[in-house]
N, C-alpha and C positions, 0 to 999 in steps of 0.2 A: 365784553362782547356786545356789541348793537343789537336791540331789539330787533325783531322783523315787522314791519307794518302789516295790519291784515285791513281788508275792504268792506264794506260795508255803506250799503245803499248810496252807491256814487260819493263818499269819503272816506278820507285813506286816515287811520288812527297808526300812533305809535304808540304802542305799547312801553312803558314803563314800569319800572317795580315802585317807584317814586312816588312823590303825591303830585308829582308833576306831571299832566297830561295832556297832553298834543294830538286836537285835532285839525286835519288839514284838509281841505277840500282844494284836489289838485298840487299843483307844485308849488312850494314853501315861495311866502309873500316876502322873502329877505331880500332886501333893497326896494322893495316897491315901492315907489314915493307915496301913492295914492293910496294904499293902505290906511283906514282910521283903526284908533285903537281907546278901547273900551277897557277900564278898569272895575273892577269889580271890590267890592271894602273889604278891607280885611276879616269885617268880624263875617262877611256870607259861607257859606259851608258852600265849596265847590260840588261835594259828592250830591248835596240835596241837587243844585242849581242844574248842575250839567247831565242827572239820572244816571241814574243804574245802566250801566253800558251805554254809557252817554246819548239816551234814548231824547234828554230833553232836545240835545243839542240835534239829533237827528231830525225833530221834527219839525226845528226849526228852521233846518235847512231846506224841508219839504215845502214851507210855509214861505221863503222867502230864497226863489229858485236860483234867483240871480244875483243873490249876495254869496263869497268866497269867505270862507271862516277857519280863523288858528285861534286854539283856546290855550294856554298852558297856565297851569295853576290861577292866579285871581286877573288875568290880562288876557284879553280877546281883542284880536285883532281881525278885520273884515274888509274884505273891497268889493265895492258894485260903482253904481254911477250915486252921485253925490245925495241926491232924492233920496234913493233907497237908502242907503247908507243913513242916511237921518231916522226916518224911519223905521229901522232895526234897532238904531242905538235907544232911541226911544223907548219901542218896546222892551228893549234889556234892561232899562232903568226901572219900567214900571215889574216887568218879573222880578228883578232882583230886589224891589220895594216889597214882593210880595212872600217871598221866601224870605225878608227879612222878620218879619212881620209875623210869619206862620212856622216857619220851618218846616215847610214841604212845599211840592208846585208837582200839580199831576198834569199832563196831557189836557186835560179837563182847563185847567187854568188855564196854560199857558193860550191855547186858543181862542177860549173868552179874551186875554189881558190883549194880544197877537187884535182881534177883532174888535179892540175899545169897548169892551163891555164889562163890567164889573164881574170879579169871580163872586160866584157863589163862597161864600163861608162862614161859618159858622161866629157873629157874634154876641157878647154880652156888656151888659154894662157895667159889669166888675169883671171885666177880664183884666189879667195882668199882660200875659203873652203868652203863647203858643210855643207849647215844648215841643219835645223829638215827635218827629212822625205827625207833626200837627196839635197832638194833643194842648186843648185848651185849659192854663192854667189861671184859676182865679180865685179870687175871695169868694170864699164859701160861708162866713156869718159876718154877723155885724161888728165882731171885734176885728177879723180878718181884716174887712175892709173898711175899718176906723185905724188900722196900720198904715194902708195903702193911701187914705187922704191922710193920713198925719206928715207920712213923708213927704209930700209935695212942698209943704212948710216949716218942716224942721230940720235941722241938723243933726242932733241926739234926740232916739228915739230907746225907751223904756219898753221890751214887751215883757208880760210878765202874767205866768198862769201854767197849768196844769198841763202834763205829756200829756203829745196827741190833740192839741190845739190848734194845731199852724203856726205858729210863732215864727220857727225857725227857715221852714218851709217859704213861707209868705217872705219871709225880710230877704232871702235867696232868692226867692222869684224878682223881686223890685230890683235887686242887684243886677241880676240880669238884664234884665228890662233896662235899667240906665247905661249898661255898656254896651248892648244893639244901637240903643237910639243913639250914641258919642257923647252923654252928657258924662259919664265918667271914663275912664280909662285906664281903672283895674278896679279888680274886687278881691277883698283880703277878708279872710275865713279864720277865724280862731276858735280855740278852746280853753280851759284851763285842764291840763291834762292832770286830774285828779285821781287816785289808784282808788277803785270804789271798792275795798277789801283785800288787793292785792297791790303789790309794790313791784312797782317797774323792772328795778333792779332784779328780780328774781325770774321774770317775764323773759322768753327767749329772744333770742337776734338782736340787730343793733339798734343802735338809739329811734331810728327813723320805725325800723318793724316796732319797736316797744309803742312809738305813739300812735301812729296809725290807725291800729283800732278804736282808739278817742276821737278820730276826726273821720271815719267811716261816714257819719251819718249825713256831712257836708259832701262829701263825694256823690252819697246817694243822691240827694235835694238836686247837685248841679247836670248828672246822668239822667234825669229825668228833662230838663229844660236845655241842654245842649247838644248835639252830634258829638256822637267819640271820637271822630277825629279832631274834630273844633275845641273840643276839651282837652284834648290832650297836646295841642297847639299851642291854646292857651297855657296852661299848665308849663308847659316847657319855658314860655317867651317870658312868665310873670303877669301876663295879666292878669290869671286868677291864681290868690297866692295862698295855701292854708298851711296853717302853724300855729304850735301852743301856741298861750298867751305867754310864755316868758322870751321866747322869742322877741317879742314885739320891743321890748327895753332898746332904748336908743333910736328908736327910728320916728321921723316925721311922714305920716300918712299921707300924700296929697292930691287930688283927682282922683277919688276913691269912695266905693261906699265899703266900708269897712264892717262888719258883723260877728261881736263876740257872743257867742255860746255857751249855755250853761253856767252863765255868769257868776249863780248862786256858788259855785265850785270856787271864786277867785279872793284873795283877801283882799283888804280896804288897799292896803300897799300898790298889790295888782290892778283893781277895779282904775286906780289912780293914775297910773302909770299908764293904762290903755287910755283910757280919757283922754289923757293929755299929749298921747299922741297925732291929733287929728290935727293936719294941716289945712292950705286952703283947697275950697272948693269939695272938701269931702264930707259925705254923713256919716251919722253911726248906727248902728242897731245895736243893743243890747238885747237879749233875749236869758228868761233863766225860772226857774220855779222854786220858787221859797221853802217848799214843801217838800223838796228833796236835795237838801245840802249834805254834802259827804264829806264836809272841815273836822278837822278834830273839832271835840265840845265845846273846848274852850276858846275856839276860833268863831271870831263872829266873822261871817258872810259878806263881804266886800259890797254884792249888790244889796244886801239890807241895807248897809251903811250910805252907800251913793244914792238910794231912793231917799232917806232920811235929811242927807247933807243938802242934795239938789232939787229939795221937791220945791224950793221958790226959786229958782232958777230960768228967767226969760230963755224961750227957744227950744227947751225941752220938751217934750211929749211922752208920756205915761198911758201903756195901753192896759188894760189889765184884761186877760185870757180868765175863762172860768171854765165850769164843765159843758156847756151848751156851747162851745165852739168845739168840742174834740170829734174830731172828725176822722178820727181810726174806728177799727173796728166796734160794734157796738156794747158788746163786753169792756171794754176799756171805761166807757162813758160809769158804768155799773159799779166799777173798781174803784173808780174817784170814789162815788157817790157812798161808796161802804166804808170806804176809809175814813172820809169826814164826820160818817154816824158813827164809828166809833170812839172811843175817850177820849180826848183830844192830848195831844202830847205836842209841848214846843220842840219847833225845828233843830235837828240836831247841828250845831254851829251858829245857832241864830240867835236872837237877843236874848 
């Protein structure tokens, strides 16, 4: 059954249940030769762009009286006279540069951007990018953002240090960050799905509910720096892909930055097998803490091994996290710090 158009300040929207949204000013521009049309990049989040009851687009129309506009999902099409019509598309380019960039665009913006003036916003010089709702995410110490310049110039990256560091956090953020700007085009999420006292097999529902909760934490990291629709877009299409690491067997990685977790968790075998997955044009992260390996005893540690095997290896980068970059609560900082005073005990799975 067809939606009913309702109205709204001189433009007539149709309603959808869809993510596809149709606004019109006036009667539908089909056939109209004079029509420009404006695309918008896949990776922009419509819902930020276009506002909460498509308020952006409302004001846009206020601002620019005599251009006609249809938006439906990432394609905007417009007619006025040629002048304006430049003009708009202009500004569309510079908003949607800005919503790339921040992940939000208020009223506030779009006017300044609408009026050639720089928006006000918030930046730094170790920012990475601008998560949900705007929030700015960056390096917070000097190891953070000795991850953040190491990637610029390496391919494999080593992070390596205590929960509540940023580690994994950070090397997510950069992922992101490289599939905004188009330098890569996908980001793959692994773990090694270790039972840390309990065995899957006895764990309820199927294969996908049993792993799940090992890859939680990557879910979290990417719902912080994406829109939940944009995420679960991706998620659908393959651009961002998460899965154990046994999964990964057989496949070549390529225009990717690729990021294994909890690496300490994987054997020499495994550690080997990701490694050599990487195709062209992709990076790696590794991330893992030595100090919490859940291998049987008599299993040594995959990432001990690869730090060991690769540590004269052009290209590589080795970051090492310690307790002054943990940036969780500040009990956590306390917890390292008691642990290490006391007896010292080698790592269970480690040399």
């Amino acid at each position: 059954m067809p939606h009913e158009p309702f109205q709204r300040g001189g433009l007539s929207f149709m309603s959808k249940k869809n993510n596809d949204i149709e606004k019109v000013d006036g009667p539908s521009f089909e056939g109209v030769e004079e029509a420009s049309v404006f695309s918008l990049s896949e990776h922009t989040d419509t819902t930020t762009f276009y506002g909460i009851n498509n308020s952006n687009i409302l004001l846009l129309k206020n601002l620019f009286p005599n251009i006609r506009i249809i938006a439906r999902g990432h394609v905007i099409k417009i007619q006025g006279s040629d002048a304006e019509m430049e003009i708009f598309k202009n500004a569309l380019g510079r908003l949607e540069l800005f919503v790339l960039n921040n992940n939000s665009l208020s009223h506030e913006n779009i006017i300044e951007i609408v009026k050639g003036q720089q928006p006000a916003e918030i930046t730094f010089e170790n920012l990475i990018l601008h998560g949900v709702n705007g929030k700015s995410i960056m390096a917070r110490t000097k190891n953070q953002q000795k991850l953040v310049n190491d990637f610029e110039t390496n391919d494999l990256l080593f992070a390596i240090g205590p929960a509540g560091s940023g580690k994994t956090y950070t090397a997510i953020a950069l992922a992101v960050r490289a599939l905004k700007n188009r330098e890569k085009k996908k980001i793959i999420l692994s773990r090694p799905a270790v039972e840390a006292g309990e065995k899957l097999g006895f764990l309820p529902g199927d294969m996908k509910e049993k792993i799940d909760p090992y890859l939680q934490p990557l879910y979290d990291a990417l719902q912080d720096m994406l829109p939940a629709a944009k995420l679960k877009d991706y998620m659908e299409n393959g651009t961002i892909q998460i899965a154990p690491l046994a999964f990964m067997r057989g496949r070549t990685l390529s225009d990717a930055v690729v990021i294994l977790d909890e690496a300490q968790n994987s054997t020499t075998m495994q550690i080997k097998m990701f490694l050599t997955r990487m195709g062209l044009n992709t990076k790696m992260i590794v991330t893992g803490d030595i100090t919490q390996i859940d291998l049987p005893m008599q299993q040594k540690s995959g990432l001990i091994d690869a730090l060991e095997v690769l540590r004269n290896v052009k290209g590589i980068a080795k970051i090492e996290f310690d307790k002054g970059d943990i940036v969780r609560h500040k009990l956590v900082q306390r917890i390292v710090e008691a642990y290490e005073k006391a007896a010292p005990r080698p790592p269970k799975g480690g040399v």
